[in-house]
C-alpha positions in Angstrom: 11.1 26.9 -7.6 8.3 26.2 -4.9 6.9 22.9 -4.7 3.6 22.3 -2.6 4.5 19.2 -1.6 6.6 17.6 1.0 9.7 15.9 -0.8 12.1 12.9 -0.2 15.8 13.2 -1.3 17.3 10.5 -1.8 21.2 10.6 -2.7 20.6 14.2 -4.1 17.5 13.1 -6.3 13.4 14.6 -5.1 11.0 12.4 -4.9 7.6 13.4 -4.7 5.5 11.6 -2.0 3.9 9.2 -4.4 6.9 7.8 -5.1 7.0 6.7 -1.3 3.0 5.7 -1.4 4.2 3.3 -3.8 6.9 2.2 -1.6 4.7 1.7 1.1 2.1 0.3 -1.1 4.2 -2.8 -2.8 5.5 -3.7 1.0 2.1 -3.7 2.3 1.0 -6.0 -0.8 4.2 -8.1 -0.7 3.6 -8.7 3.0 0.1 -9.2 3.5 -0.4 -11.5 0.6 1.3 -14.9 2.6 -0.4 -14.1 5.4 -3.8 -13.7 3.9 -2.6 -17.5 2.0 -1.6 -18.9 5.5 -4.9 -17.9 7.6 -7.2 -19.2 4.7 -8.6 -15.7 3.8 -9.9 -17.6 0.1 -11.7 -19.9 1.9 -14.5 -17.3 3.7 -15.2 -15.7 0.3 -16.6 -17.1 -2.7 -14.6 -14.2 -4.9 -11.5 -14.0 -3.0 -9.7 -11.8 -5.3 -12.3 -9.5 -5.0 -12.3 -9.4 -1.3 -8.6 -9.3 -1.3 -8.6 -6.4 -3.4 -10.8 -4.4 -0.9 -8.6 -5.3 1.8 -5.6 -3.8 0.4 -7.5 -0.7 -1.1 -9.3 -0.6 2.6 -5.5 -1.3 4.4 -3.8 1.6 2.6 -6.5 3.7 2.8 -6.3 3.9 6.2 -2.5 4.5 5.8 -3.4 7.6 3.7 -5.3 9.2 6.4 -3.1 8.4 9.1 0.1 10.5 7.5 
């Protein structure tokens, strides 16, 4: 069986790469979250969700390209 994507095994189990994107993903989220709450990243924007749902699209977007 061929498979045209690079895989992760992990204790004898493949993992396609998404698996790892999400990974990456929830650390990135889980980690820049506080720090957006401790440099007052609400405060600039009048819809801060909004703004810091662009920066985590924007953030792993760039991860995407780089690997």
């Amino acid at each position: 069986m061929a498979h045209t994507f690079p895989e992760l095994v992990i204790g004898g189990v493949l993992l396609a790469p998404f698996v790892a994107y999400l990974a990456i993903t929830l650390a990135v989220v889980m980690l820049l979250r506080p720090l957006l709450h401790v440099v007052g990243f609400a405060k600039l924007f009048s819809h801060a969700p909004v703004a810091e749902l662009s920066l985590f699209v924007t953030v792993l977007g760039m991860l995407m390209l780089l690997f």
